[in-house]
N, C-alpha and C positions, 0 to 999 in steps of 0.2 A: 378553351374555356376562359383562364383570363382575359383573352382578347377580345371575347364578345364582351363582358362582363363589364373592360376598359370603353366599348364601343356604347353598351348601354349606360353606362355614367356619366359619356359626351354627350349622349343625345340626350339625355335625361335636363343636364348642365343647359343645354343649346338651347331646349323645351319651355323651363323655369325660369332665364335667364331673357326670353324674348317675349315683349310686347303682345299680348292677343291684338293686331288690326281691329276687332268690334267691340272690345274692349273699352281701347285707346281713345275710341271715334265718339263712344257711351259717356265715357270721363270728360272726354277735351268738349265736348257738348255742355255737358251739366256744370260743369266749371266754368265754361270760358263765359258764358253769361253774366256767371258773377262778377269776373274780373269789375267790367266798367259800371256797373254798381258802386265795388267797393271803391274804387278807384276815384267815384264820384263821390259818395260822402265824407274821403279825405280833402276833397274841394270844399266842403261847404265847413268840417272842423278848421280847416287852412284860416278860410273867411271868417268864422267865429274865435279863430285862436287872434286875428288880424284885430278883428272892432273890440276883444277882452283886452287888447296894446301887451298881447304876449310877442307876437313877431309885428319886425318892423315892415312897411313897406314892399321893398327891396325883398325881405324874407317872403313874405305872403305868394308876390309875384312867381316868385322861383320856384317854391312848393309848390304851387295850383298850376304854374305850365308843365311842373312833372307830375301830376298826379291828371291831371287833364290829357296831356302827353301818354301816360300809363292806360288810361280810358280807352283813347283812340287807337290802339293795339289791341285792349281786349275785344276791340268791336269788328276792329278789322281780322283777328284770329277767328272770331264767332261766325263772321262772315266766310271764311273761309273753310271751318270745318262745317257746316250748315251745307255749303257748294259743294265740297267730298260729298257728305252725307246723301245731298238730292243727286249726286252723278253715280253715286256707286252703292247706295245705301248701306248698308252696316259691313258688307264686305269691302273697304276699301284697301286696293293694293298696297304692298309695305313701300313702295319706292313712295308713294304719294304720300302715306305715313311718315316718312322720311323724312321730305320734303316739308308737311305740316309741321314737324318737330323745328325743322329751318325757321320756320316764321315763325313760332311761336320764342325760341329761342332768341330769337335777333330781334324779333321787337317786344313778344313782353317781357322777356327776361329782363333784356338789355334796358326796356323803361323803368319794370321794379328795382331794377342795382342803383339806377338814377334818382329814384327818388331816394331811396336809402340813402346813399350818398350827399344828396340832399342835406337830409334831414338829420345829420349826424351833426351837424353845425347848431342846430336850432335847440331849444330848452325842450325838456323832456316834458309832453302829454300823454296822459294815460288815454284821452279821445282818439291822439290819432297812434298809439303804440297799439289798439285795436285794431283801426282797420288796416294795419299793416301786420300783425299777425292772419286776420283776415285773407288778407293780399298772399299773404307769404306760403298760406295752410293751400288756398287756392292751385298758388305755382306749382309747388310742390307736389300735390298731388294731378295736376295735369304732369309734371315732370313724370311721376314716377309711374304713369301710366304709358308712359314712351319710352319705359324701360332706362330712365335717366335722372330718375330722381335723385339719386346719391351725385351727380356731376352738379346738379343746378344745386341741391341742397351746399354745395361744396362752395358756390361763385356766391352765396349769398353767407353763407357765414363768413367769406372774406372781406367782407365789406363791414 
């Protein structure tokens, strides 16, 4: 009796603990559009913080090739769950789920840490402290719909 009892608490643990694949495909869909949206009008705050003479130059530039940079990630993500979606449509396998979390992780993560990064040096705007809670609510939840939201929530509070 305990043993089943321990065996149902694993499965139960295993069940809650894993990703739904149609889920994940529903989420990384709906979000991943907005990435290069949001990504875009920190480009155009970038440019309007640049001609208010809040960032210099030198600053402008480096913001808008990571926020431009962060863009081309969310498109190319989009692009890529959109390809799952038409090859397998809502059932797509966990290995290829896997694999999407790969790309999503190596590039828009790894673009949003960049611009954070960034933008840690520069004067505080409440224009672009939006669309990077924006950015951030986005990741996030494509993160936690790949079952990793608390690992990616972790790589951005350290920054």
């Amino acid at each position: 009796m305990k043993r089943t009892i321990a065996y149902l608490l694993i499965l139960t643990i295993a069940v809650i603990g894993t990703a739904c694949p149609s889920k994940t495909i529903e989420t990384a869909e709906k979000k991943s559009a907005q990435l290069a949206g949001y990504a875009n009008q920190g480009v155009e705050i970038t440019r309007a913080m640049f001609r208010e003479q809040l960032l210099t130059l030198e600053q402008k530039d480096k913001v808008a090739t990571g926020f431009i940079a962060l863009a081309q990630a969310g498109q190319t993500f989009d692009e890529t769950v959109k390809g799952l979606k038409a090859a397998y449509g809502p059932d797509v396998p966990r290995p290829e789920i896997d694999k999407l979390f790969e790309v999503f992780s190596s590039l828009v993560v790894g673009k949003f840490l960049d611009v954070l990064r960034t933008l840690k040096v520069l004067p505080a705007d409440s224009r672009i402290g939006e669309v990077i809670d924006l950015l951030r609510l986005a990741v996030l939840t494509i993160a936690k719909a790949f079952g990793r939201g608390t690992a990616v929530r972790t790589q951005l509070e350290a920054v």
